[in-house]
DOTI-488287 format. One line per field, with one value per residue (C-alpha): residue in three letters; x, y, z; residue number from 1. Coordinates in pm, 1 decimal, padded with zeros to 6 digits. Each point is the difference from the previous one (the first is absolute). Layout:
# residues N
residu	(ALA, ...)
east	(X, ...)
north	(Y, ...)
up	(Z, ...)
num	(NUM, ...)
END
This chain:
# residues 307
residu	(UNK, UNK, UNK, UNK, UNK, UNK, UNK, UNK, UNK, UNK, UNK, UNK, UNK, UNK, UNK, UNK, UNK, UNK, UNK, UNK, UNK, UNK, UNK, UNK, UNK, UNK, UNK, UNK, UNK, UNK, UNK, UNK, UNK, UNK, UNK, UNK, UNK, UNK, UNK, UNK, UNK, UNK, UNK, UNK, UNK, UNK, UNK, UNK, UNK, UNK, UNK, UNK, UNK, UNK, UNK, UNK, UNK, UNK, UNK, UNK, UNK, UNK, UNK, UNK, UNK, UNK, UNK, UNK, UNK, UNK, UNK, UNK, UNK, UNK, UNK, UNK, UNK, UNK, UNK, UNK, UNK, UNK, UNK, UNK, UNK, UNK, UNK, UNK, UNK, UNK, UNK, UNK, UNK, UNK, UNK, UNK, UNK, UNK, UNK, UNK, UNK, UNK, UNK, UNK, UNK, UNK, UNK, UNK, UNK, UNK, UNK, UNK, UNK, UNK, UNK, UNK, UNK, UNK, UNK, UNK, UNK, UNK, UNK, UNK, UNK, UNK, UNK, UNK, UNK, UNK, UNK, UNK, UNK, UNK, UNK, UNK, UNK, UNK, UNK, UNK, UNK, UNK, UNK, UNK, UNK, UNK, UNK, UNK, UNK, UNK, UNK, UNK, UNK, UNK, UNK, UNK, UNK, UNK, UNK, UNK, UNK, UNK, UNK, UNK, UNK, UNK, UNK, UNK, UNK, UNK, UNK, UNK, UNK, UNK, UNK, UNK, UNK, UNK, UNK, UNK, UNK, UNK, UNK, UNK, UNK, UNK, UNK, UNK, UNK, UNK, UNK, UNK, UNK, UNK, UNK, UNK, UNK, UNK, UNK, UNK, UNK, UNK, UNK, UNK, UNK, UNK, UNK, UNK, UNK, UNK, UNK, UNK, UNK, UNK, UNK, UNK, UNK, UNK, UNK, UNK, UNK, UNK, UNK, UNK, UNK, UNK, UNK, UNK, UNK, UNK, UNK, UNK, UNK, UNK, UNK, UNK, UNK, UNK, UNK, UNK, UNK, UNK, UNK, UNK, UNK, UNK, UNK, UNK, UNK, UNK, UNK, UNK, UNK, UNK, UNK, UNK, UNK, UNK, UNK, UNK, UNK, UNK, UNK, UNK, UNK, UNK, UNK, UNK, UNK, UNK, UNK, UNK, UNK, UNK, UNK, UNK, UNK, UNK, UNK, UNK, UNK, UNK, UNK, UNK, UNK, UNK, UNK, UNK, UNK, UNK, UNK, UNK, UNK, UNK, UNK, UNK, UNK, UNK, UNK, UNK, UNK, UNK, UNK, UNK, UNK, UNK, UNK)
east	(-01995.5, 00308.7, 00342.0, 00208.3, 00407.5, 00139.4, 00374.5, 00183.1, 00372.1, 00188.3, 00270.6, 00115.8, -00207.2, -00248.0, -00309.0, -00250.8, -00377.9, -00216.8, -00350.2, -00386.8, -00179.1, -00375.7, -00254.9, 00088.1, 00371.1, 00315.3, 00172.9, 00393.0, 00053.6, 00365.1, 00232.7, 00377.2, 00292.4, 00346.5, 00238.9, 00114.8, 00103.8, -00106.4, 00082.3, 00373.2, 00216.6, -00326.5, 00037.8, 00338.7, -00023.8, -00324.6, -00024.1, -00120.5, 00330.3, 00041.4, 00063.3, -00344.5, -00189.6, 00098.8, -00068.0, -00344.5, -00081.1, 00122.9, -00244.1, -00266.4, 00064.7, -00051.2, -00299.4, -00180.9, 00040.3, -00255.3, -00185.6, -00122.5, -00031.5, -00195.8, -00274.6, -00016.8, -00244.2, 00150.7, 00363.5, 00095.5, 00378.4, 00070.5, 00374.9, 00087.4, 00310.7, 00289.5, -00214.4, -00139.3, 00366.8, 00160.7, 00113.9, -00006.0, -00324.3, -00138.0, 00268.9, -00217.3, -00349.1, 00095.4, 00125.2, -00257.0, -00278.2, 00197.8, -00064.5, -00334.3, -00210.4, -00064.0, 00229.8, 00083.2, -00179.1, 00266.3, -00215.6, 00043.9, 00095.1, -00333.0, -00186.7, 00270.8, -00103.6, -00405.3, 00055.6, 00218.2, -00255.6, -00278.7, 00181.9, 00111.6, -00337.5, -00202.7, 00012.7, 00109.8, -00088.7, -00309.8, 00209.6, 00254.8, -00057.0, -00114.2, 00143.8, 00259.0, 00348.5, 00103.6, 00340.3, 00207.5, 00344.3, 00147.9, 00314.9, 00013.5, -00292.5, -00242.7, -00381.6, -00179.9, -00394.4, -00268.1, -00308.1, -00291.1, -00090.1, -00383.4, 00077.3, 00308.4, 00310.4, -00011.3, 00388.0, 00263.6, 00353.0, 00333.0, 00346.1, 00335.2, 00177.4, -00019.9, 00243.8, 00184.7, -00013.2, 00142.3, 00253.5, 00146.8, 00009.2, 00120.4, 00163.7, 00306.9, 00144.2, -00160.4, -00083.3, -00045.4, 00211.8, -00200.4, 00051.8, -00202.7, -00282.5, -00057.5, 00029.1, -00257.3, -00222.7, -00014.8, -00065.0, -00297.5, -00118.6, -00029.4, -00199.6, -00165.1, -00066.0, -00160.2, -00247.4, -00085.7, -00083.3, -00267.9, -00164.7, -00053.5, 00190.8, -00021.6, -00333.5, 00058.1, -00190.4, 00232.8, 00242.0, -00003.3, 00330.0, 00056.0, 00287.8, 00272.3, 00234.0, -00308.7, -00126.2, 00361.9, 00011.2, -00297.7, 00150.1, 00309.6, -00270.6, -00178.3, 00307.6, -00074.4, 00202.0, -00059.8, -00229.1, -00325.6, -00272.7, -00276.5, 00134.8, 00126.0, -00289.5, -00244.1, 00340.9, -00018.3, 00371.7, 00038.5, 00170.7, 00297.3, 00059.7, 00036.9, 00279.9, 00190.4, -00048.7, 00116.0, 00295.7, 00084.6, 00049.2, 00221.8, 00211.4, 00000.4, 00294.6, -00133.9, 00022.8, -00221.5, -00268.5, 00039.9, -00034.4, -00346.2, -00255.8, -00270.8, 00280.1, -00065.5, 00319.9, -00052.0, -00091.5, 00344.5, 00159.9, -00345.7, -00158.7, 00195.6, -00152.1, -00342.0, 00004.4, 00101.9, -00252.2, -00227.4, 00134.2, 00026.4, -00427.4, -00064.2, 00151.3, -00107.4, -00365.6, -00025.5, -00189.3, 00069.9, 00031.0, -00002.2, -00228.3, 00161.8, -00157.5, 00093.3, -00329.1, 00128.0, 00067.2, -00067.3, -00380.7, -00098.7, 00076.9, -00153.2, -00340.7, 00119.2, -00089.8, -00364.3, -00123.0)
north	(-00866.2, -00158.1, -00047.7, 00034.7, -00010.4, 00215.3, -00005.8, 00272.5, -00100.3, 00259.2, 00124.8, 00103.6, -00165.2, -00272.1, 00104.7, -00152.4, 00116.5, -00224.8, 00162.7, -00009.3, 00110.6, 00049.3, 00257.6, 00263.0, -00032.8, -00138.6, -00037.4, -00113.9, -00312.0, 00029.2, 00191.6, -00156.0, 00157.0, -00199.3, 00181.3, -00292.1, 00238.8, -00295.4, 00223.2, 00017.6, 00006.0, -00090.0, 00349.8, -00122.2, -00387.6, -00100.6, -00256.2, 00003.4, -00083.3, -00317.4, 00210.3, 00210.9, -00284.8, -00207.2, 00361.7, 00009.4, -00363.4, 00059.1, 00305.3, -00208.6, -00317.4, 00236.8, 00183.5, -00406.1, -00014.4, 00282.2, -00027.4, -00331.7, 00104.6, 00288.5, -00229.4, 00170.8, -00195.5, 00235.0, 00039.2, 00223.0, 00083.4, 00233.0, 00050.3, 00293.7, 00141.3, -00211.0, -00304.1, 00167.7, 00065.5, -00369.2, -00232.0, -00243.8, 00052.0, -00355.1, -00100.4, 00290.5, -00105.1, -00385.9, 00158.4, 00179.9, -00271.7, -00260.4, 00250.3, 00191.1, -00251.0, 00196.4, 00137.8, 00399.9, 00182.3, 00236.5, 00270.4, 00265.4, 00353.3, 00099.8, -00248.9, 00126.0, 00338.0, -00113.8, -00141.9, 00256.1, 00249.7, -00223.2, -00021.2, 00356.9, 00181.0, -00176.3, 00176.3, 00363.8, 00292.5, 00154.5, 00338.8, -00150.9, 00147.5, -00238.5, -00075.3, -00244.9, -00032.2, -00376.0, 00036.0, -00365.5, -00019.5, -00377.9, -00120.0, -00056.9, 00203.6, 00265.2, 00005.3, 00272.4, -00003.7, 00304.6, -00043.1, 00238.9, -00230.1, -00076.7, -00174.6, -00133.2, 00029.5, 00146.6, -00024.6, -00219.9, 00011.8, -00221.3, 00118.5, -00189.0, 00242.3, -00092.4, 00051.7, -00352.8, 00068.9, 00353.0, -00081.8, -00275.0, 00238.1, 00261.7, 00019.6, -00141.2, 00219.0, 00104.9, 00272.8, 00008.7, 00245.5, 00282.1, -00141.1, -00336.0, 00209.3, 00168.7, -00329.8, -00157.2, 00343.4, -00016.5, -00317.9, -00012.6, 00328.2, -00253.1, -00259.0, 00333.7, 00129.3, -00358.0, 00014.4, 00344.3, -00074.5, -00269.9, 00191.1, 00359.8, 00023.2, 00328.2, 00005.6, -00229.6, 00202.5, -00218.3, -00204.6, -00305.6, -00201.5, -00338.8, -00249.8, 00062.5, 00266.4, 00218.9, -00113.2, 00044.5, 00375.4, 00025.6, -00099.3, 00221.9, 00304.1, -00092.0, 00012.4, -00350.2, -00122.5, -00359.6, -00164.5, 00051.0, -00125.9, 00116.6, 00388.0, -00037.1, -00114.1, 00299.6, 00250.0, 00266.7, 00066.2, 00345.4, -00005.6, 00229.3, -00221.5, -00281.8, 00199.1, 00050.3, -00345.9, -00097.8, 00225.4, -00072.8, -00410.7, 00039.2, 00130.7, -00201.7, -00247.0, -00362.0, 00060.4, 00255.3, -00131.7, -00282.0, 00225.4, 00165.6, -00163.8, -00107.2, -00178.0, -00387.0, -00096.0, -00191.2, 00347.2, 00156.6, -00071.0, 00124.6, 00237.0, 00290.3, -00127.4, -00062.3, 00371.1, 00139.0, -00156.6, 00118.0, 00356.9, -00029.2, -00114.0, 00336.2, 00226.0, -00166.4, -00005.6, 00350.3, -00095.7, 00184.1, -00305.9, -00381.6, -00222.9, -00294.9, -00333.0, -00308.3, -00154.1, -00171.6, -00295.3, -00206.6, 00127.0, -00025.3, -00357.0, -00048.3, 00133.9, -00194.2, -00329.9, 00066.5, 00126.6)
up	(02779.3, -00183.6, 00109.4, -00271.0, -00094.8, -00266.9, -00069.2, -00206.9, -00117.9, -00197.1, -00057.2, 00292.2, 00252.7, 00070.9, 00224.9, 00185.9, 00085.0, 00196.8, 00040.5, 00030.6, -00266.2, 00015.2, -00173.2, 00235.9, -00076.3, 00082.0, 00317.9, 00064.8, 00194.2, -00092.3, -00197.8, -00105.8, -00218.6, -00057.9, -00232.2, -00203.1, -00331.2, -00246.6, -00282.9, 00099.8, -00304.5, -00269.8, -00177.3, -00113.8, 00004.0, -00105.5, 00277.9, 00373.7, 00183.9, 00219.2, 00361.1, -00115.8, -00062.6, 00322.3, 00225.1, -00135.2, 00042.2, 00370.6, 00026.0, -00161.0, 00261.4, 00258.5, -00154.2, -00083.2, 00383.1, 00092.4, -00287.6, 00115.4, 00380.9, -00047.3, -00207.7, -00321.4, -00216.6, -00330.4, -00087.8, -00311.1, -00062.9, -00260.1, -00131.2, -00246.0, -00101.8, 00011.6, -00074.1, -00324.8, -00093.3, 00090.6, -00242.3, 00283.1, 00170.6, 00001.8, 00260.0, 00173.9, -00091.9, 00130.7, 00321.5, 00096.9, -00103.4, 00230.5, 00265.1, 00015.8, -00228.3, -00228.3, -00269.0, -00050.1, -00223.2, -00224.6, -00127.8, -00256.6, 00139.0, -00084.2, 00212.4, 00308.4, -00101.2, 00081.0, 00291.3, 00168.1, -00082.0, 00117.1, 00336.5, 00029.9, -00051.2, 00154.1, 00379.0, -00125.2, 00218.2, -00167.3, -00020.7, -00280.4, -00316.0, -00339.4, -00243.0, 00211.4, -00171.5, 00195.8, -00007.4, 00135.8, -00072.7, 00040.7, -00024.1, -00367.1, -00119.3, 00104.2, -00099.0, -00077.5, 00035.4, -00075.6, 00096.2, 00152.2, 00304.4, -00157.1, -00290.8, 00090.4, -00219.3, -00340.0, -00098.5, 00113.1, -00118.5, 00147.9, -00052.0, 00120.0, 00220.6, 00376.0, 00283.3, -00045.3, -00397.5, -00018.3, 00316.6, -00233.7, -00273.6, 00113.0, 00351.9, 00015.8, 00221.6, 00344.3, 00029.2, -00402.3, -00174.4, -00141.9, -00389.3, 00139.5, 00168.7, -00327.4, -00210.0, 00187.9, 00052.7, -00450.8, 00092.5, 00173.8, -00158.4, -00350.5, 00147.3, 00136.4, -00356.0, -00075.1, 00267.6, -00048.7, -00350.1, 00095.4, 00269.9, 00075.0, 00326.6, 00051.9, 00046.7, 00345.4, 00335.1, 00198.0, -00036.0, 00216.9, 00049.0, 00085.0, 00116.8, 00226.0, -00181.2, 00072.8, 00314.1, 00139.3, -00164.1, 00224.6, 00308.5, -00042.3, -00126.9, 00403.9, 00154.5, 00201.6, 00208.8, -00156.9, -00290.7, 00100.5, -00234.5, 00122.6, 00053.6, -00388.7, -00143.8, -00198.6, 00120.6, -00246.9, -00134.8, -00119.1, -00354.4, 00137.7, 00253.6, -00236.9, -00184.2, 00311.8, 00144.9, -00378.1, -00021.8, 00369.1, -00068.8, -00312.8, 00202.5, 00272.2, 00062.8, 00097.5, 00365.3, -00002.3, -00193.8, 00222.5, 00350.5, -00132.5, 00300.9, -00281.3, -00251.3, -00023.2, -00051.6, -00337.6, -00159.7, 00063.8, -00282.8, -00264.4, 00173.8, -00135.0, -00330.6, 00142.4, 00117.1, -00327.4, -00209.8, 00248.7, -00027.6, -00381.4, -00003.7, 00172.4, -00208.6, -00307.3, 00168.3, 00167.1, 00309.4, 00298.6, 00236.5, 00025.7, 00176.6, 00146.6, 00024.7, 00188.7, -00192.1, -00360.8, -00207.5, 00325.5, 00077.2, -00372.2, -00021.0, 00345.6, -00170.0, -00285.4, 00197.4, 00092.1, -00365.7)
num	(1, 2, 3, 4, 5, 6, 7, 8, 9, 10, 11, 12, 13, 14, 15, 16, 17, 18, 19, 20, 21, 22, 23, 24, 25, 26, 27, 28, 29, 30, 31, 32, 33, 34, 35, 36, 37, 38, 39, 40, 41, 42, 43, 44, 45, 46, 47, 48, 49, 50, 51, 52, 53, 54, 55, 56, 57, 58, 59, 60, 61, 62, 63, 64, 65, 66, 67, 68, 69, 70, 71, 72, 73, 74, 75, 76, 77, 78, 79, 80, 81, 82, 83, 84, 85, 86, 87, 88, 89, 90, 91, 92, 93, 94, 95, 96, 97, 98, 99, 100, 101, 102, 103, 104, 105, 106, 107, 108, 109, 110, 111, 112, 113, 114, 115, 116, 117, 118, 119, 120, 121, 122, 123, 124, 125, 126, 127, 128, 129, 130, 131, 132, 133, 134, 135, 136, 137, 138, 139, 140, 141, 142, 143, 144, 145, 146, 147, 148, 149, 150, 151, 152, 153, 154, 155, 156, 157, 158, 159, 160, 161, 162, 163, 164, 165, 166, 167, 168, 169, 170, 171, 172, 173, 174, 175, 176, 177, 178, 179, 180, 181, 182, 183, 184, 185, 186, 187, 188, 189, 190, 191, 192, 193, 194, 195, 196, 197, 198, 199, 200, 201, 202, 203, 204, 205, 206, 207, 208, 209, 210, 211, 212, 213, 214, 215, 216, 217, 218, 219, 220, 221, 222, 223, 224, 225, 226, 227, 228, 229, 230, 231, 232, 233, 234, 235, 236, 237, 238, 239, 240, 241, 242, 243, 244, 245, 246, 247, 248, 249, 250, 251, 252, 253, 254, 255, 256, 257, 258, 259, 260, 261, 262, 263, 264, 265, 266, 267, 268, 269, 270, 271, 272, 273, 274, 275, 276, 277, 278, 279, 280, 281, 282, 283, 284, 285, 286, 287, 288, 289, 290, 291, 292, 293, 294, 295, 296, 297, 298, 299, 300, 301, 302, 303, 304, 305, 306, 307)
END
């Protein structure tokens, strides 16, 4: 058995997974999320801003810390997004180095798109229908991954529309006005018409969705009275439900959002987005549900380590 360290910083959010992996799979030692929102501003600057860069370091301090308590002998830290999209990311790549040893790895969305699939399907319930759709909407992008669960994926596409991207875009106002909600529905539908022209969606069995806009459309779906992992993870979302859930945060004021039990309070301000591109994937797709996953980006660089 290994102990291993993977690290995912996006847009949005820098993770943690401590685990053991072994032939028989993988099992959590620990499990860490800081919203840091790296990607703060980069749609319109170009840059990763001073105050983003110095709350990631902080997260990263912190993460260094358990990383070498826990015993890890493998650390892997993976950025996307906003650090594909920086003019600036060197400042970023020195950072991190100076903290974990080793230096971030900023991958094309199609390598993202791998290893969330690799992570999501690898403990699905027997009863979920092939070919899987991986869905995983970031901050600043969203990955989409078809694949049949033998042979792994056969087409990957990444488009840039995630909750912190289309917020920026589009929401000025909260709740946005109508006029924005439809601006950033065409949109995502485009980056919709890109991905359905390099994979055939529609033939998805399932679609599986990963990262927080969904797993938090999950919670409110269950009804719990605060975020619960383990009760989210493999939830099946039916596709109306989505729609509502969608409908029911653009129209939420900010103090709403806020008072929902399962909202971690650094998605209040994107999830409305989150849960639109969500909703928007469904229609386009046709499925009559969504299976949430709490498995993603993490786990596949955790199996990353031992192979």
């Amino acid at each position: 058995m290994t102990r291993v360290a993977a690290i995912d910083c996006g847009t949005n959010s820098v993770r943690l997974l401590i685990a053991d992996v072994d032939s028989a799979g993988l099992r959590d030692v620990e499990r860490r999320m800081e919203i840091v929102r790296l990607g703060e501003g980069v749609d319109r600057t170009g840059r990763l801003s001073d105050e983003a860069l110095a709350r990631t370091m902080a997260a990263l301090d912190t993460y260094a810390r358990r990383i070498d308590e826990s015993g890890a002998t493998a650390v892997r830290m993976v950025a996307t997004s906003a650090t594909r999209d920086a003019a600036n990311r060197d400042e970023f790549v020195t950072g991190v180095r100076s903290r974990l040893g080793v230096p971030p790895e900023v991958i094309s969305g199609d390598e993202e798109a791998r290893l969330s699939y690799a992570g999501a399907t690898y403990d699905l319930p027997g009863d979920v229908a092939s070919p899987y759709l991986v869905v995983d909407i970031g901050g600043g992008s969203t990955e989409f991954v078809l694949g049949d669960g033998v042979a792994g994926p056969a087409a990957v596409r990444s488009v840039d529309v995630g909750c912190v991207r289309i917020t920026e875009r589009h929401f000025s106002a909260d709740p946005p006005a109508p006029a924005a909600v439809a601006a950033a529905r065409a949109d995502i539908e485009s980056a919709l018409d890109a991905v359905c022209a390099s994979m055939d969606a529609a033939s998805a069995g399932s679609v599986i969705g990963l990262a927080g806009s969904v797993t938090t459309v999950g919670g409110i779906y269950l009804g719990l009275p605060a975020y619960d992992a383990a009760a989210i993870h493999h939830c099946r979302v039916p596709a109306d439900a989505v729609r509502t859930i969608s409908d029911r945060l653009l129209v939420a004021e900010r103090d709403e959002r806020a008072a929902i039990p399962v909202m971690h309070p650094g998605r209040v301000d994107v999830i409305a987005a989150g849960a639109l591109i969500l909703r928007c994937v469904v229609d386009r797709v046709g499925v009559p549900e969504v299976v949430v996953s709490e498995h993603d980006i993490l786990d596949g660089i955790a199996w990353s380590l031992t192979t």
